[in-house]
DRENDO-1510 file (C-alpha; in Angstrom, 1 decimal, always signed):
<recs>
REC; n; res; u; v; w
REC; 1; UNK; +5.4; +59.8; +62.4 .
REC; 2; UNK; +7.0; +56.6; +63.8 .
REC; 3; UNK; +3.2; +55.5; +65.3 .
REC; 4; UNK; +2.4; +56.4; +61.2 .
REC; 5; UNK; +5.1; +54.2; +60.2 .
REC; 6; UNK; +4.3; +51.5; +62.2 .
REC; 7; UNK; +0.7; +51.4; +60.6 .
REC; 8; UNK; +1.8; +51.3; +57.2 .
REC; 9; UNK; +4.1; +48.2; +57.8 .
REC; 10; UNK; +1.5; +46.5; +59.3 .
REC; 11; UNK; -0.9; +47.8; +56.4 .
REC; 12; UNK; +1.3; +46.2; +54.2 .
REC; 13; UNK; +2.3; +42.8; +55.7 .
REC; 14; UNK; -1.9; +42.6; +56.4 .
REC; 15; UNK; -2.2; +43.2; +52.6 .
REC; 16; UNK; -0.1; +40.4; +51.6 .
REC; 17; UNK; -1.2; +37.8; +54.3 .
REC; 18; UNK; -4.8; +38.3; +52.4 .
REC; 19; UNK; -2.9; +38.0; +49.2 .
REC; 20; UNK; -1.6; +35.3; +50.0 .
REC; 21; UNK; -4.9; +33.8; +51.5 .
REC; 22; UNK; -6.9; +34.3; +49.0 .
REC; 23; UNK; -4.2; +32.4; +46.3 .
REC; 24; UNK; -4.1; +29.9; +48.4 .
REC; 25; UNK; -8.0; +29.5; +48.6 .
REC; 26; UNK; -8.3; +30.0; +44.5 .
REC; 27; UNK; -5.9; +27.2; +44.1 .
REC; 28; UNK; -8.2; +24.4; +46.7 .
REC; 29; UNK; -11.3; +25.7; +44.6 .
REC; 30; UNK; -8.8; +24.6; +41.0 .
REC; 31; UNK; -8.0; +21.4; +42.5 .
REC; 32; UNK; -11.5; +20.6; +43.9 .
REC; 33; UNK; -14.0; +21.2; +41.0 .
REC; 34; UNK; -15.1; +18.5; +38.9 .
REC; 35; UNK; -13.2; +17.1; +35.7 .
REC; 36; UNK; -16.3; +18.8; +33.4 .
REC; 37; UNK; -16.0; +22.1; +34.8 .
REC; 38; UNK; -14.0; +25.2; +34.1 .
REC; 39; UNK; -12.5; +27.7; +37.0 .
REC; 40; UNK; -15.7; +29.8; +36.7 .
REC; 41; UNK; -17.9; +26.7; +37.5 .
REC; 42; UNK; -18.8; +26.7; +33.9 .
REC; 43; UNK; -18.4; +23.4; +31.5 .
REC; 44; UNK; -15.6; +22.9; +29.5 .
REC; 45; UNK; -15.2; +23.4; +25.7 .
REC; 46; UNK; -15.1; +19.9; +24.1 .
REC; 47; UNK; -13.9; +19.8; +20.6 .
REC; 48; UNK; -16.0; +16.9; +19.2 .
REC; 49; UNK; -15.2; +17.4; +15.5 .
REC; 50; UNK; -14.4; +13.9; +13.8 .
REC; 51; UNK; -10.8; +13.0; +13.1 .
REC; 52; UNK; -9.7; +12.8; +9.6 .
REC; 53; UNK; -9.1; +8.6; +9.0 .
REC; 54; UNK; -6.0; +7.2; +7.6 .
REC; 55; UNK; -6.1; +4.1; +6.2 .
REC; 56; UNK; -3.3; +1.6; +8.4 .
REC; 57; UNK; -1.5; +0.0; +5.1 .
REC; 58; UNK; +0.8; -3.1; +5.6 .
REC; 59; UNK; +3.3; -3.9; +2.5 .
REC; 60; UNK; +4.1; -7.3; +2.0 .
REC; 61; UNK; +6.8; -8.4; -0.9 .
REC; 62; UNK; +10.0; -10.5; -0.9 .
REC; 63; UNK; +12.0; -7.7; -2.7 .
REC; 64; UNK; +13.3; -5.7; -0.3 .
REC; 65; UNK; +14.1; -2.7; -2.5 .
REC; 66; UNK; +11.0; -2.7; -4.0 .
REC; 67; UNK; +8.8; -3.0; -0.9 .
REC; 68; UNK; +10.8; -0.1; +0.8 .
REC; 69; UNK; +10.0; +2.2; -2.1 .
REC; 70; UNK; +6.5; +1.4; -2.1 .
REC; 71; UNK; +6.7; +2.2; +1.9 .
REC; 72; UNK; +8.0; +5.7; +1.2 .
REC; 73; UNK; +5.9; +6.0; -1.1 .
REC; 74; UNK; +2.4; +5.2; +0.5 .
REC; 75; UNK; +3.9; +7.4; +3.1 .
REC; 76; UNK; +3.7; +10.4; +1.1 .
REC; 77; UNK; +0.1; +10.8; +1.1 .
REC; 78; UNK; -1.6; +11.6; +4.2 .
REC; 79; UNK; -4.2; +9.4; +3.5 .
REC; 80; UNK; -2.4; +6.2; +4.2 .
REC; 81; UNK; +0.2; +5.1; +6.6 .
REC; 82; UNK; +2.5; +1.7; +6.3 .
REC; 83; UNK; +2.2; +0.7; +10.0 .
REC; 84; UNK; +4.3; -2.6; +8.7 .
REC; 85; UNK; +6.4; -4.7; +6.6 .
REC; 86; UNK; +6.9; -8.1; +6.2 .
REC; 87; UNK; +9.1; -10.0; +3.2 .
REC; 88; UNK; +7.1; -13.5; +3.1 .
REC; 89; UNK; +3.5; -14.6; +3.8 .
REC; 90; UNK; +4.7; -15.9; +7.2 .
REC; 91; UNK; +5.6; -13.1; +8.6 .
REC; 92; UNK; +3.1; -11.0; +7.1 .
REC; 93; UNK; +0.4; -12.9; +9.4 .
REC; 94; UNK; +2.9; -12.4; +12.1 .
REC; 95; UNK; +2.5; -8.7; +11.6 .
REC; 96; UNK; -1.1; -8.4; +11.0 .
REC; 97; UNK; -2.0; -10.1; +14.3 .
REC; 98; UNK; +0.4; -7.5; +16.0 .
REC; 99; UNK; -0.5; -4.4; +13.6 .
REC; 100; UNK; -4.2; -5.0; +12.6 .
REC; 101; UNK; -4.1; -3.4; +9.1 .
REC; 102; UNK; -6.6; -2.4; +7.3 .
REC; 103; UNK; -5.5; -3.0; +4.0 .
REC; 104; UNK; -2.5; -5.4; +3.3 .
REC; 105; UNK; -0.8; -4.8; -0.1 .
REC; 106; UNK; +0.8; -8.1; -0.7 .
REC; 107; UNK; +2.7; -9.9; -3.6 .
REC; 108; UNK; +1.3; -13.1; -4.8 .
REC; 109; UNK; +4.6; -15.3; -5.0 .
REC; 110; UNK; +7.6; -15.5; -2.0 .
REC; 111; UNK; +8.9; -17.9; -0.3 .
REC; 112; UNK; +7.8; -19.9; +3.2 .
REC; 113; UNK; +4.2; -19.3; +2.3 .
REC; 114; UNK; +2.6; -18.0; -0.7 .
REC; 115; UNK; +0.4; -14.4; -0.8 .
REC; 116; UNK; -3.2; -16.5; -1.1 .
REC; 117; UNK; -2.3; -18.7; +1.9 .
REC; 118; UNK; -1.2; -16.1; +3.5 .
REC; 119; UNK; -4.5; -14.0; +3.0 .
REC; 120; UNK; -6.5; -17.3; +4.5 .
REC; 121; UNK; -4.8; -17.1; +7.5 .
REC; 122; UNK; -4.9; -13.5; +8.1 .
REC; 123; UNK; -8.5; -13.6; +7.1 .
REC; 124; UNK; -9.2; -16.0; +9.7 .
REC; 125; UNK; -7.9; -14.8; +12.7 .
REC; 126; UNK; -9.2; -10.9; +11.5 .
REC; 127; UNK; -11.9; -11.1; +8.7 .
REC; 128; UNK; -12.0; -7.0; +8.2 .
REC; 129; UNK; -8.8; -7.2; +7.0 .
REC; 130; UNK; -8.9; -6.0; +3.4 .
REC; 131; UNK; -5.8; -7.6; +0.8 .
REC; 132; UNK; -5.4; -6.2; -2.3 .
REC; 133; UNK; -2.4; -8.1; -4.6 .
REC; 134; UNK; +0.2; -6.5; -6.0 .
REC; 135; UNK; +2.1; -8.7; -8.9 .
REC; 136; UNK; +3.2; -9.4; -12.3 .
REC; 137; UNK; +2.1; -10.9; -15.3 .
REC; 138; UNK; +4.5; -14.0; -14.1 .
REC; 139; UNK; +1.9; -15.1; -11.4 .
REC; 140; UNK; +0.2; -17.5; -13.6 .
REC; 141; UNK; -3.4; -18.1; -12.3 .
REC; 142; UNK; -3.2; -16.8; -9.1 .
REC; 143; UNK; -6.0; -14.4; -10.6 .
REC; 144; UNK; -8.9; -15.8; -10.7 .
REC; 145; UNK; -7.5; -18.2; -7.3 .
REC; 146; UNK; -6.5; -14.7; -5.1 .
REC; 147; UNK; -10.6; -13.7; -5.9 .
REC; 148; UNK; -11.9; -17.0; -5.0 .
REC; 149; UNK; -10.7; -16.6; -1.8 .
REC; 150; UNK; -12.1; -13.2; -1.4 .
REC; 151; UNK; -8.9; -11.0; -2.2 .
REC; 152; UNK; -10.0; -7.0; -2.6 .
REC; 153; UNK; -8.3; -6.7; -5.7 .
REC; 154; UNK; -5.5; -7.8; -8.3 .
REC; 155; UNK; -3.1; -4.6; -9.6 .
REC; 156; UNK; +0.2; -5.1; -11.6 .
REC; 157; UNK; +3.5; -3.8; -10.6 .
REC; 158; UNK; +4.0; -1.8; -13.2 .
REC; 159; UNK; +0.8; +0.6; -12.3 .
REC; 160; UNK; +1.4; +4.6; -11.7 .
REC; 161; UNK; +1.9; +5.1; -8.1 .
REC; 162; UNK; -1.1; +7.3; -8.0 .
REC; 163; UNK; -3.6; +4.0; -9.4 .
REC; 164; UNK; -1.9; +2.1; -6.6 .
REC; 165; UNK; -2.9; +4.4; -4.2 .
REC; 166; UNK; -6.5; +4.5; -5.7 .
REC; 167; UNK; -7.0; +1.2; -5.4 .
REC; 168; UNK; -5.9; +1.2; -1.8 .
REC; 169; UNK; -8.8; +3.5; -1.0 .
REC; 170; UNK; -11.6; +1.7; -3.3 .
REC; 171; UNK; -10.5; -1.5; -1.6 .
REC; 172; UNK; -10.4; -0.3; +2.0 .
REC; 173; UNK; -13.8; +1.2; +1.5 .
REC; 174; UNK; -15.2; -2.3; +0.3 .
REC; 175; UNK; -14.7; -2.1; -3.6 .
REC; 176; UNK; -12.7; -4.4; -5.8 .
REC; 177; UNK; -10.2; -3.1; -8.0 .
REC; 178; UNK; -8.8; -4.8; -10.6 .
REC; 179; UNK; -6.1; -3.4; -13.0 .
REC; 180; UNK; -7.5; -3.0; -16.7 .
REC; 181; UNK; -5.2; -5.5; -18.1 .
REC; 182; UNK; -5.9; -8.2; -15.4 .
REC; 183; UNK; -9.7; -7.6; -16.2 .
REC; 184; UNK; -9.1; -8.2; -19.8 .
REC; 185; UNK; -7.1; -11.9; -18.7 .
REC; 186; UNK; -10.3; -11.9; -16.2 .
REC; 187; UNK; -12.8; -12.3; -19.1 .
REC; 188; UNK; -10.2; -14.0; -21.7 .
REC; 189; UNK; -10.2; -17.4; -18.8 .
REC; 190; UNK; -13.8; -16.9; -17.6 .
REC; 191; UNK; -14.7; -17.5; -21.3 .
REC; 192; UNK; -12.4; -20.1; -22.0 .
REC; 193; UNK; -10.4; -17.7; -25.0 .
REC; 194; UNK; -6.9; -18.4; -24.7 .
REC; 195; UNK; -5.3; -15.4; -26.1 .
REC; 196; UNK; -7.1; -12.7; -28.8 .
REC; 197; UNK; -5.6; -14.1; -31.6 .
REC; 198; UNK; -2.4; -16.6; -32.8 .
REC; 199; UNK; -2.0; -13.6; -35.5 .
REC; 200; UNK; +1.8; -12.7; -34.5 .
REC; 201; UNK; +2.2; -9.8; -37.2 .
REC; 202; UNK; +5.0; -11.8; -39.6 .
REC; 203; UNK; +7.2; -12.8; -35.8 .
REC; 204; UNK; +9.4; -15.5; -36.8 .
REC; 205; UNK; +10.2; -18.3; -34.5 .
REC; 206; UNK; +13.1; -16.7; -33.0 .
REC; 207; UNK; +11.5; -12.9; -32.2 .
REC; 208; UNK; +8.6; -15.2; -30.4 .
REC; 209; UNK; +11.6; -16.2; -28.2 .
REC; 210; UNK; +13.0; -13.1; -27.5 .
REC; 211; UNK; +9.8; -10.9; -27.0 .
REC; 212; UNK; +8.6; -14.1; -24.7 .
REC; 213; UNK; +11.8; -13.4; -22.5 .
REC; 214; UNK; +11.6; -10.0; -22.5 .
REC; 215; UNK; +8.0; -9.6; -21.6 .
REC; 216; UNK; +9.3; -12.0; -18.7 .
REC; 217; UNK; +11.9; -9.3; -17.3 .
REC; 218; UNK; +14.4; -10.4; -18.8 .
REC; 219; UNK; +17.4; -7.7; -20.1 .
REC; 220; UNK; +19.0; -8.5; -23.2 .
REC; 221; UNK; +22.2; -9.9; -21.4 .
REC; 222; UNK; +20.2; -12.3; -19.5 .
REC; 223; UNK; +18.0; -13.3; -22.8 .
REC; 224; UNK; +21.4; -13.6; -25.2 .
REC; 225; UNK; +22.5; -16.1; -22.1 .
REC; 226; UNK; +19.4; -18.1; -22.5 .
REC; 227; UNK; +18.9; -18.2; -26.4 .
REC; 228; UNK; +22.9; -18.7; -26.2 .
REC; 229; UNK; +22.7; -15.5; -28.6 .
REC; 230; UNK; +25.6; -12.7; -28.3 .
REC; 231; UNK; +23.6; -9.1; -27.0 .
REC; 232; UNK; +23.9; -7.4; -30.8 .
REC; 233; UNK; +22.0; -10.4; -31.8 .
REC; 234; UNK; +19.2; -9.6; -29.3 .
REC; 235; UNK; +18.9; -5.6; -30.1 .
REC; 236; UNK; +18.8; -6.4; -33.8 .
REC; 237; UNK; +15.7; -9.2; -33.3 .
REC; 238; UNK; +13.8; -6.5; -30.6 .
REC; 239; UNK; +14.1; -4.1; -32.6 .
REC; 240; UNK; +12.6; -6.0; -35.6 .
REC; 241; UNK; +10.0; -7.3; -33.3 .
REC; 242; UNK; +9.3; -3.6; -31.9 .
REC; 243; UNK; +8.7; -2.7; -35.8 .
REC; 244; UNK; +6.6; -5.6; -36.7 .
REC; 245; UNK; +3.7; -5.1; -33.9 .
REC; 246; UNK; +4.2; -1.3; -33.8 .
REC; 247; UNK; +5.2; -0.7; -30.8 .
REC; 248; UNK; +7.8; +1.5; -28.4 .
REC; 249; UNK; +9.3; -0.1; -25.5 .
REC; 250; UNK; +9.3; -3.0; -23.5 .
REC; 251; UNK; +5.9; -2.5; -21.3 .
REC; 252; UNK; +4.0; -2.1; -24.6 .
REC; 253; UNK; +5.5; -5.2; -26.4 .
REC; 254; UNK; +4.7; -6.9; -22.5 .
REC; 255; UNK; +1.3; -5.7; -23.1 .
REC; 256; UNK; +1.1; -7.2; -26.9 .
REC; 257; UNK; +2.3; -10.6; -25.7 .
REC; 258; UNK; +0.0; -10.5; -23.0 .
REC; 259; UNK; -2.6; -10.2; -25.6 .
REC; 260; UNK; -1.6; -12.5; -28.3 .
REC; 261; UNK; -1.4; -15.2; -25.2 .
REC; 262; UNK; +2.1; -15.3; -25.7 .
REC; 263; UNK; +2.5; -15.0; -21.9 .
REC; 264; UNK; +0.0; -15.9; -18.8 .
REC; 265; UNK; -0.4; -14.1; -15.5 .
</recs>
């Protein structure tokens, strides 16, 4: 029985001596085989399926407030991402050449260096680089100037979010966008036509003023302060306006000035 004993315990530490052998030999063979191969020898599984895009966005306005919505904004869909931000033209070429956009959404007007020049130069040093512009109906001929000079596009401020986004996507994939209204200005000063008509519906002198101010962005605090008006004064001449060329609300009475040549982008 002890002689028995004796032969299982050796049995047993025998056993895990080969155990511990054969690990040992399993783990050289792991470390040894070649990158391409499995453990069995056999190649590896490569998944070779192509990677969505996202199209690198950089947002480039001197309103802080604004430019940080439009960041969160852009964000939301998963087809674009803000890799930067810059609040003048001269750092926005500082951040291209450390970004490399693809598309740079940029404001027209801002201090230390304008949204055209600023375009030249990041065009220069990385001529991919899409621009589309981003502005108001204050940039007065910067228009037809930003497509000279081979901008992507010309949107207003004032677009859905959703038509921004759009034309992000038409521009990066080589189209160029241009808001309805700017294309309507487009034609107006290709043509020479300075305005549709000098028909202002019955507008006296003074509801010229106003609805010139207001389609500026001006409240009617800050257009009373200019015209030297009290506020009531204002509503009472807005209204009146509104009535006369039939429309709502300020973006629509924008629009009608912007037609009757009342105001220029």
């Amino acid at each position: 029985m002890r002689a028995r004993d004796d032969n299982l315990r050796d049995g047993s530490s025998g056993g895990t001596l080969r155990v511990r052998r054969q690990r040992a030999s399993a783990n050289r063979a792991a470390q040894s085989q070649s990158p391409g191969q499995s453990p069995r020898g056999g190649p590896h599984v490569i998944d070779l399926a192509p990677k969505r895009e996202v199209v690198r966005v950089m947002v480039v306005d001197d309103n802080a407030l604004f430019r940080l919505g439009l960041t969160r904004l852009l964000n939301d869909d998963r087809r674009l991402y803000v890799v930067a931000q810059a609040g003048d033209g001269r750092e926005a070429v500082e951040q291209a050449a450390q970004h490399h956009p693809d598309v740079v959404l940029m404001d027209v007007r801002m201090p230390n260096m304008d949204g055209i020049e600023a375009m030249q130069s990041i065009n220069a040093a990385q001529p991919d680089v899409k621009v589309l512009f981003l502005s108001s109906f204050e940039a007065e001929g910067g228009v037809l100037q930003a497509l000279s000079h081979g901008a992507g596009g010309y949107v207003l401020k004032d677009a859905m979010p959703r038509s921004i986004i759009n034309s992000i996507l038409a521009v990066d994939s080589g189209e160029r966008v241009l808001s309805q209204a700017v294309a309507n200005r487009v034609v107006e000063m290709a043509s020479g036509v300075r305005g549709a008509s000098r028909e202002l519906d019955g507008l006296t002198s003074r509801e010229i003023e106003v609805l010139k101010l207001l389609a500026g962005g001006l409240v009617n605090k800050q257009i009373a302060y200019r015209l030297r008006i009290n506020e009531k004064t204002v509503r009472n001449h807005v209204s009146r306006a509104y009535k006369k060329i039939g429309v709502a609300d300020r973006t629509q009475a924008a629009l009608y000035a912007f037609r009757k040549g009342l105001i220029e982008l």
